[in-house]
SEPA-386792 format. One record per residue (C-alpha): x, y, z. Coordinates in Angstrom, 3 decimals. Layout:
<atoms>
+----------+----------+----------+
!        u !        v !        w !
+----------+----------+----------+
!        X !        Y !        Z !
...
+----------+----------+----------+
</atoms>
This chain:
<atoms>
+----------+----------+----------+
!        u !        v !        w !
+----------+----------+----------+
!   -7.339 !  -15.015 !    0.540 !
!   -9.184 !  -15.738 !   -2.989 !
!   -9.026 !  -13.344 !   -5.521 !
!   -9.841 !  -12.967 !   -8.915 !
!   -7.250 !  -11.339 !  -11.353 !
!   -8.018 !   -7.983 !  -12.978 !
!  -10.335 !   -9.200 !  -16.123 !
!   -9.346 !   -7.041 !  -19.316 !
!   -9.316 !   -8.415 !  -22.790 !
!   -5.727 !   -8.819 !  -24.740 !
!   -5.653 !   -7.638 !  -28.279 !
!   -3.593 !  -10.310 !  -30.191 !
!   -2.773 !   -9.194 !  -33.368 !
!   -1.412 !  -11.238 !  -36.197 !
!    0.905 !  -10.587 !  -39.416 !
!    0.939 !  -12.074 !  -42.460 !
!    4.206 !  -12.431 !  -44.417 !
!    4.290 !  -12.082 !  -48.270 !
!    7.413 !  -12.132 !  -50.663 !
!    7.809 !  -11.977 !  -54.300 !
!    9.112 !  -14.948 !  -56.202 !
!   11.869 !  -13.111 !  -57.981 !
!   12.150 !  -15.334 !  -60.842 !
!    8.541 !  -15.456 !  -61.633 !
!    6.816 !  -12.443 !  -59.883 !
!    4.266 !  -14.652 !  -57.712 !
!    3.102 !  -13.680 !  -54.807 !
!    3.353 !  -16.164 !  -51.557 !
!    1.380 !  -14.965 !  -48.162 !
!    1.137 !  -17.016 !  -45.260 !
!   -2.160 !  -18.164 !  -43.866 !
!   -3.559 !  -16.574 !  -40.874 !
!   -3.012 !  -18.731 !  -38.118 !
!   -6.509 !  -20.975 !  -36.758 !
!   -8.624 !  -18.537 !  -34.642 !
!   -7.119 !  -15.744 !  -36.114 !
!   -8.755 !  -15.324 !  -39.517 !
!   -9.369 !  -12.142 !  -40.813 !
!  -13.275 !  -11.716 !  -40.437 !
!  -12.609 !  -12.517 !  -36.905 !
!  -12.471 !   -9.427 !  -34.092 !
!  -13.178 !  -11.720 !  -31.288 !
!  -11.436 !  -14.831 !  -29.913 !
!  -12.955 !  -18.259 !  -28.784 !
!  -12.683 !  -17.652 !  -24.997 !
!  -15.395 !  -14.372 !  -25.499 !
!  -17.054 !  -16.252 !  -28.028 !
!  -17.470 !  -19.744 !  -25.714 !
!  -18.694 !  -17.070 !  -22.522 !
!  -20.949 !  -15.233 !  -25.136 !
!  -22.440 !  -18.081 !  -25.920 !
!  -22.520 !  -19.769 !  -22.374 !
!  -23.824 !  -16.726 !  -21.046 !
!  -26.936 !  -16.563 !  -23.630 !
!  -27.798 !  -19.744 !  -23.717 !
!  -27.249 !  -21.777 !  -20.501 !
!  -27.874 !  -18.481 !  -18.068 !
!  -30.341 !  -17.001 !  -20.978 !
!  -29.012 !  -12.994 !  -20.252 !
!  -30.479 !  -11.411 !  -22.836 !
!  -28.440 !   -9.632 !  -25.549 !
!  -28.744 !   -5.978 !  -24.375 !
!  -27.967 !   -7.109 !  -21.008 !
!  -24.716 !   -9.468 !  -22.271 !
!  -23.964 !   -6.262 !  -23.958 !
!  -23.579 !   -4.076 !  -20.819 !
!  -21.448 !   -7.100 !  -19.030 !
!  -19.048 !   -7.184 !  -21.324 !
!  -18.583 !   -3.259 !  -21.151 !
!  -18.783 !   -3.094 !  -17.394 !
!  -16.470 !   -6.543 !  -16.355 !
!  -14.253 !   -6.324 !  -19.562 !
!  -14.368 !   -2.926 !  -20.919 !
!  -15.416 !   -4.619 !  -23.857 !
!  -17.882 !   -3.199 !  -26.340 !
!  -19.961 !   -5.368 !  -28.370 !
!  -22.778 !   -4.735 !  -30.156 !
!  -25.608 !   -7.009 !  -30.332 !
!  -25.331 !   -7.687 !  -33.979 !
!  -21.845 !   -9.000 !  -33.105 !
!  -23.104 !  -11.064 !  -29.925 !
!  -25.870 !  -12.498 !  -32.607 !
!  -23.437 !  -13.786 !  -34.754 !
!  -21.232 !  -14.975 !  -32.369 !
!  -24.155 !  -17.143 !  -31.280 !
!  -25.036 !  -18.092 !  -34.674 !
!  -21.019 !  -19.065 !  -35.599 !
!  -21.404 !  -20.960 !  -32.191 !
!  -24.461 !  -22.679 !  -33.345 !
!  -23.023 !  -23.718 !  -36.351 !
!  -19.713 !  -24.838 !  -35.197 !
!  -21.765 !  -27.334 !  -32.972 !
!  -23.756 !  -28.899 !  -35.481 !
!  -21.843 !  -32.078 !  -35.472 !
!  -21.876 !  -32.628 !  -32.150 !
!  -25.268 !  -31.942 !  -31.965 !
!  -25.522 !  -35.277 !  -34.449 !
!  -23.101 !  -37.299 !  -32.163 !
!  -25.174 !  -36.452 !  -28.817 !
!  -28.650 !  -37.413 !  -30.818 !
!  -27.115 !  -40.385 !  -31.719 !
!  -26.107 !  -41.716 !  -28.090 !
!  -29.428 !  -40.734 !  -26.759 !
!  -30.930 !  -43.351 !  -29.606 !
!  -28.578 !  -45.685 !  -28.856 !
!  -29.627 !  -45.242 !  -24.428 !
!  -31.551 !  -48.299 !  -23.200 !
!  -33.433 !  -45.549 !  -20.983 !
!  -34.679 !  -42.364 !  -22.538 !
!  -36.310 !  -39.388 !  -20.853 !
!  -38.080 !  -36.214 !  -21.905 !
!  -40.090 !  -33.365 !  -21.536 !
!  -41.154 !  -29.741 !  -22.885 !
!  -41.805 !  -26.407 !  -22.298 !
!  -42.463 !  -23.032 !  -23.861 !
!  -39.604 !  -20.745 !  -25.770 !
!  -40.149 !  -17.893 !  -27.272 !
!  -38.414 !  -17.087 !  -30.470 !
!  -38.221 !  -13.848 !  -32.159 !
!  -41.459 !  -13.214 !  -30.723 !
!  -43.356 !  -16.588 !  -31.846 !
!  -44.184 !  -19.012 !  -28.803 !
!  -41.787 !  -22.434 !  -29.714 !
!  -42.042 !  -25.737 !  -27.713 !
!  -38.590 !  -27.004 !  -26.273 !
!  -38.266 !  -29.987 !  -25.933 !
!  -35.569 !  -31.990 !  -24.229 !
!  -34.198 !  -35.623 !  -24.283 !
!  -32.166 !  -37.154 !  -21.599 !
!  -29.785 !  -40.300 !  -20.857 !
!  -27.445 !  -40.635 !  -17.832 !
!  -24.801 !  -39.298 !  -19.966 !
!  -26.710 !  -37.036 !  -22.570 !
!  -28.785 !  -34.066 !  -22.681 !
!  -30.331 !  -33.282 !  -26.201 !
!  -32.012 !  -29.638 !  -26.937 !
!  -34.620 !  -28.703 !  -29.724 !
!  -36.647 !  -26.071 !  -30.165 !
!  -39.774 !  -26.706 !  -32.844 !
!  -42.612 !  -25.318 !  -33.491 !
!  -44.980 !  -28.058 !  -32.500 !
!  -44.732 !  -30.061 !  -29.238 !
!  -46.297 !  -33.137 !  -31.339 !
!  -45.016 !  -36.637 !  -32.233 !
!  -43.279 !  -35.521 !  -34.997 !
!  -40.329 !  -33.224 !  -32.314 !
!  -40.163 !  -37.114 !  -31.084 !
!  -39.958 !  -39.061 !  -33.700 !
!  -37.039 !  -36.361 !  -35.478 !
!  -34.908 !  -37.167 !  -32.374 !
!  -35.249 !  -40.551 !  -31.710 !
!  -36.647 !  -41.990 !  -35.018 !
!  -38.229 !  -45.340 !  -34.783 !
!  -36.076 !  -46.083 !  -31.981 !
!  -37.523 !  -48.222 !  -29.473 !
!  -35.742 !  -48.079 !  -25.941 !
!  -36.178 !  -50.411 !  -23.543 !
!  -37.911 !  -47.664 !  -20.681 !
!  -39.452 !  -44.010 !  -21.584 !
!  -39.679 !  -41.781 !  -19.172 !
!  -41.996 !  -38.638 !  -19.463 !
!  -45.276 !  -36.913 !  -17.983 !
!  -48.238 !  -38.134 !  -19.218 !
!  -48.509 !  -35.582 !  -22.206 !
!  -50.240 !  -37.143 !  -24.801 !
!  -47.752 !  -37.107 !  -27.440 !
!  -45.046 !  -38.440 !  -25.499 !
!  -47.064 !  -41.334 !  -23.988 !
!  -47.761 !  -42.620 !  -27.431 !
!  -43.361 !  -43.048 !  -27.979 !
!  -42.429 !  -46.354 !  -29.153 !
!  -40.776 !  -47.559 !  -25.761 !
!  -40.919 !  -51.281 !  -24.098 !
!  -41.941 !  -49.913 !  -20.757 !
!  -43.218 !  -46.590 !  -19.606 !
!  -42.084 !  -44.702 !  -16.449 !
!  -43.753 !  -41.264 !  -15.083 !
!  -41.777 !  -38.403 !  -14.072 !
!  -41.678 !  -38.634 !  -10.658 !
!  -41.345 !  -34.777 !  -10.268 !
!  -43.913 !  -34.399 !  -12.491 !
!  -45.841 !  -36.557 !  -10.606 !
!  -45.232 !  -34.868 !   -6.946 !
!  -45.935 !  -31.522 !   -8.138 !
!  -49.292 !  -32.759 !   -9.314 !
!  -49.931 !  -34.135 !   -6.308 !
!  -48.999 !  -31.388 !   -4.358 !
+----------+----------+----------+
</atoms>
């Protein structure tokens, strides 16, 4: 039998330390410890399935609200889930750099786009692939210009794509169609 353990969140709380330098009246605290700063009220498990849960299975805010409550007894608002995202975001930035940076460096490069909407304003997303990389941006043009700020002047050796216009005119040595592209058009 498989079965999953009761799912409840642990409060972890942490104490700071201070003592008076009796010589010279200073005051010494100790540092929170990492993860456990003092603007903080949720930990990086929630925060990673927050996030996960927003932006890979796209559940909306309202609705991650009510999971929480009804798997974890957890109540979080969505101005707290929107932060989380954004503090998510941000902490990722870097990486972000280091993943556009290995799809430049891919002899092969694929990529495509489709519609987002954000904060009510349609948004092209548009997506760049290796074998070991998948790079996300969201823009507000589905031009040259979403290519060129992710690849630069970067010329791989094969560019795969549909035949959107934009992305056919991508510096690449050869070209290949999407082949699912292709078979849904000819379908």
């Amino acid at each position: 039998m498989v079965e999953i353990p009761p799912l409840r969140p642990v409060v972890i709380e942490a104490r700071r330390h201070e003592i008076t330098c009796p010589v010279y009246g200073e005051v010494h605290r100790d540092d929170y410890p990492p993860g456990l700063e003092p603007r903080r009220s949720l930990g990086p498990r929630i925060e990673a399935l927050v996030a996960y849960l927003q932006h890979v299975r796209h559940i909306s805010s309202e609705h991650l609200q009510q999971l929480m409550a009804q798997l974890f007894g957890l109540e979080i608002s969505q101005g707290a889930i929107a932060s989380i995202v954004r503090r998510v975001s941000e902490s990722l930035q870097s990486r972000a750099g280091r993943i556009r940076e290995s799809i430049r460096a891919s002899p092969v490069i694929g990529c495509d786009e489709t519609g987002a909407r954000v904060d009510g304003n349609n948004q092209g997303h548009s997506v760049f692939e290796t074998s070991e990389a998948s790079f996300h941006l969201i823009a507000d043009s589905r031009g040259a210009r979403v290519i060129e700020q992710v690849v630069g002047h970067v010329r791989p050796q094969v560019w795969v794509s549909d035949c959107f216009s934009a992305r056919m005119k991508a510096p690449a040595q050869r070209r290949q169609l999407c082949m699912a592209h292709q078979l849904r058009d000819l379908q």
